[in-house]
C-alpha positions as CSV (number, residue, x, y, z in Angstrom):
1,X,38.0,-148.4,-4.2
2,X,38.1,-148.7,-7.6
3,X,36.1,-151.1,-9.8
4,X,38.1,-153.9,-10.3
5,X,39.0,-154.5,-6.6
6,X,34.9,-154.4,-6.0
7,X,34.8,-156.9,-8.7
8,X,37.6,-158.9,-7.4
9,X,35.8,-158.9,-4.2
10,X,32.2,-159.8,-5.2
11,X,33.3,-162.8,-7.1
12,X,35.9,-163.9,-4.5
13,X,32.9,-164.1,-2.1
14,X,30.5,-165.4,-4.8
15,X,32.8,-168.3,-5.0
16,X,33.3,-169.2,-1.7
17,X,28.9,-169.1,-0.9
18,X,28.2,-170.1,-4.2
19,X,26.1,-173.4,-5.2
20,X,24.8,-175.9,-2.0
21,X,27.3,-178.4,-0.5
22,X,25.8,-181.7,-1.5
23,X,28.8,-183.5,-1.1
24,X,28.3,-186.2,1.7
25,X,29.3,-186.3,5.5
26,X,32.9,-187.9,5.7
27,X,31.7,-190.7,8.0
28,X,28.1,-192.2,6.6
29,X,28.8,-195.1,9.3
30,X,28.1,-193.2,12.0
31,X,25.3,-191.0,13.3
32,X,27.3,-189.1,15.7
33,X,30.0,-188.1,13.3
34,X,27.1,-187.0,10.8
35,X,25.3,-184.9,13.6
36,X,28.7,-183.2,14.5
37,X,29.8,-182.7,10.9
38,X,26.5,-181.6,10.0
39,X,23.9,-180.4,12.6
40,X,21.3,-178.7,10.0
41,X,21.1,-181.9,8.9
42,X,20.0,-183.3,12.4
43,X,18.3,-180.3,13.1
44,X,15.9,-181.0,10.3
45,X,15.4,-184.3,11.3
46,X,14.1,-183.3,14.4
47,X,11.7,-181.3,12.8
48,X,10.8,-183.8,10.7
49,X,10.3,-186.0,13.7
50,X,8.4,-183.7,15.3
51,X,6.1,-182.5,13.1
52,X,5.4,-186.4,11.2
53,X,6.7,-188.6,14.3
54,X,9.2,-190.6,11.8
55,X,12.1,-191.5,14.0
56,X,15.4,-189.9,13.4
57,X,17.5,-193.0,12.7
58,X,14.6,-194.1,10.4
59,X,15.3,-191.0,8.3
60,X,18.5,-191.4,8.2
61,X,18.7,-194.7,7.1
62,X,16.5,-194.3,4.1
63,X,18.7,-191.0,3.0
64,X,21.4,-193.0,3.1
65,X,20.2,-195.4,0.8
66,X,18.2,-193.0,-1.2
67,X,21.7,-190.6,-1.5
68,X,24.3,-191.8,0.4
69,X,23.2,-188.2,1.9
70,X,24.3,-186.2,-1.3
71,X,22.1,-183.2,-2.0
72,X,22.2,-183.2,-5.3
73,X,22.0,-187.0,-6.3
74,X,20.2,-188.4,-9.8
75,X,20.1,-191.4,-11.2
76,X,22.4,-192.5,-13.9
77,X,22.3,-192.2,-17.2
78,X,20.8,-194.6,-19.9
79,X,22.3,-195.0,-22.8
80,X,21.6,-196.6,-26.3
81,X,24.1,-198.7,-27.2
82,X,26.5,-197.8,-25.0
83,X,27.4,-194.8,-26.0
84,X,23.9,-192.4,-26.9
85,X,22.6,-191.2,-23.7
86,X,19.0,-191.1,-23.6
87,X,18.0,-189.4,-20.2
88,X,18.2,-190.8,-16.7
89,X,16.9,-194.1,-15.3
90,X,13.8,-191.6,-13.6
91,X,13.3,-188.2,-12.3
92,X,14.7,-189.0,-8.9
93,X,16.8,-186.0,-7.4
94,X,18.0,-184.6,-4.3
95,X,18.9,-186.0,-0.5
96,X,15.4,-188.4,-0.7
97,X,15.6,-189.2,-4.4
98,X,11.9,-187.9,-4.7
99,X,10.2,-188.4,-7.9
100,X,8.6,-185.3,-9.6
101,X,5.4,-186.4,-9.7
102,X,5.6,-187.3,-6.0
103,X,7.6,-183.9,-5.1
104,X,4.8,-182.4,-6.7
105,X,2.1,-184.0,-4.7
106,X,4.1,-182.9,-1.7
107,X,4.2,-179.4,-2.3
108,X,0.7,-179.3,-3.4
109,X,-0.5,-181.0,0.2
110,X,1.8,-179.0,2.6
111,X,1.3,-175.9,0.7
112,X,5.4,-175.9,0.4
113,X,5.6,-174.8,-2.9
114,X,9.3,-173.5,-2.7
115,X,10.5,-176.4,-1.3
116,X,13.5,-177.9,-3.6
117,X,14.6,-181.1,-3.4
118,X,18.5,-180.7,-2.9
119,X,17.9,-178.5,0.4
120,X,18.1,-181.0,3.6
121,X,15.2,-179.9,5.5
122,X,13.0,-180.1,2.7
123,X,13.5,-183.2,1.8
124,X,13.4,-184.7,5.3
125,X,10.5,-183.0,5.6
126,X,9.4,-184.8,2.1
127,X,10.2,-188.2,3.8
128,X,8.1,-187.4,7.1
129,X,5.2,-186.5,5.0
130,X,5.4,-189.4,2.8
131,X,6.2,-192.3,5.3
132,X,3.2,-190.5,7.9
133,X,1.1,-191.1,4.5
134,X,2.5,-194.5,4.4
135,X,1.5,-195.2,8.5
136,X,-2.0,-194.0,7.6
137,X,-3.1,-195.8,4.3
138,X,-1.4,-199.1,5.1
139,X,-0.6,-199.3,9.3
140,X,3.3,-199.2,8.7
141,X,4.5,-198.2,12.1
142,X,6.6,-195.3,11.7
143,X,9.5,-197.0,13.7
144,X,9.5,-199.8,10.9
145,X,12.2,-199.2,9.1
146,X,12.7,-202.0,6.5
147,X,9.0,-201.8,5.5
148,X,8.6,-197.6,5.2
149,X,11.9,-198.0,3.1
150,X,9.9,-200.6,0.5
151,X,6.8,-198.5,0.6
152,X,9.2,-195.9,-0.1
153,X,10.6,-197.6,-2.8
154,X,7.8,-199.2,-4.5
155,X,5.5,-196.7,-3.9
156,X,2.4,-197.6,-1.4
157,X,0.4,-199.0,-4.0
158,X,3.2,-201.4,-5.4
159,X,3.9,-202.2,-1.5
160,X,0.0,-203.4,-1.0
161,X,0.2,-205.7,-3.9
162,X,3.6,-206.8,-2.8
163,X,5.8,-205.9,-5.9
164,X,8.6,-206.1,-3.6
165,X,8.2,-210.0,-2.7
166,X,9.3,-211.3,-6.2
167,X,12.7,-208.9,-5.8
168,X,15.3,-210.4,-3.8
169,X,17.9,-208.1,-4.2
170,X,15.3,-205.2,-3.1
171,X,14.6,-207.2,0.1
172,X,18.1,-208.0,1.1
173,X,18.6,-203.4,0.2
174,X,15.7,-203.2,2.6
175,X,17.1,-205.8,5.5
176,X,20.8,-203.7,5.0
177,X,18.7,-200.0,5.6
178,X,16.6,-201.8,8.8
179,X,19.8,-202.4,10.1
180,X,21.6,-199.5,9.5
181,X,18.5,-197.9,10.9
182,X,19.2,-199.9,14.0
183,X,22.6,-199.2,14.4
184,X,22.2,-195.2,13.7
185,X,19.7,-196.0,16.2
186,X,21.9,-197.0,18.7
187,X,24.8,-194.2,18.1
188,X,22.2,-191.8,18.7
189,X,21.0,-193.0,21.7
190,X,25.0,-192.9,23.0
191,X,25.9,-189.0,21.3
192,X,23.4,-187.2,22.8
């Protein structure tokens, strides 16, 4: 074979494994369709369960908000005067938008140092760490939904002073991921 055609052939299947696919399940409304279209993804949320106890539909309600489950996700761009962008809004990256400083953390504790953020079971295993955290230091029941997505959000120190009390738009996101929580709960219990 000559060298081209090897060439040819090493970049043809470069192309087509190339890169993660972070684009998001077709369906985000329901949790059957997302565990058909993508069963690693369930399959590291049952790890995740497993290993932190954080429900399934609990998880996947909080990546949805976090990502919309798209493994690459930042925040957007700021810009100075419209036009001059000057970074992003914060470091927040990946399936479960984690923070770097918090990523960090993470990896230091679980001894994960090669996890990466845009890889699925990483980051649910990111989010079982953190809300287990979350059920220890403040008595968040894992199953609780709409309050491990504000200590998610706020952070656990800016959930005990209750930061999110004087943001109403923050409370009515968190009521919209407890009941998306609930329903993904229900699908699951009916695709099994």
């Amino acid at each position: 074979m000559n060298r081209y055609l090897k060439l040819a052939i090493v970049g043809l299947v470069a192309s087509c494994g190339g890169g993660g696919n972070y684009k998001a399940p077709r369906n985000l409304d329901n949790a059957c369709a997302i565990k058909a279209e993508r069963p690693a993804y369930f399959k590291a949320m049952q790890t995740t369960q497993r290993r932190w106890g954080v429900p399934i539909h609990v998880q996947m309600a909080s990546i949805h908000q976090e990502s919309k489950f798209i493994g690459d996700a930042r925040t957007p761009h700021q810009y100075v005067l419209g036009i001059i962008p000057v970074g992003r809004q914060s470091s927040a990256y990946g399936y479960s938008q984690a923070l770097d400083g918090t990523w960090e953390e993470y990896q230091k504790e679980t001894g994960n140092r090669r996890a990466r953020r845009d890889n699925i079971k990483d980051a649910t295993d990111f989010m079982g760490w953190y809300m287990d955290g979350t059920s220890k230091r403040l008595g968040i029941s894992k199953w609780d939904t709409q309050s491990q997505y504000l200590a998610y959000h706020e952070g656990r120190s800016g959930f005990a002073r209750g930061s999110h009390r004087s943001k109403p738009w923050l409370m009515n996101v968190s009521a919209n991921v407890a009941q998306r929580g609930e329903t993904y709960r229900a699908q699951l219990a009916s695709c099994r």
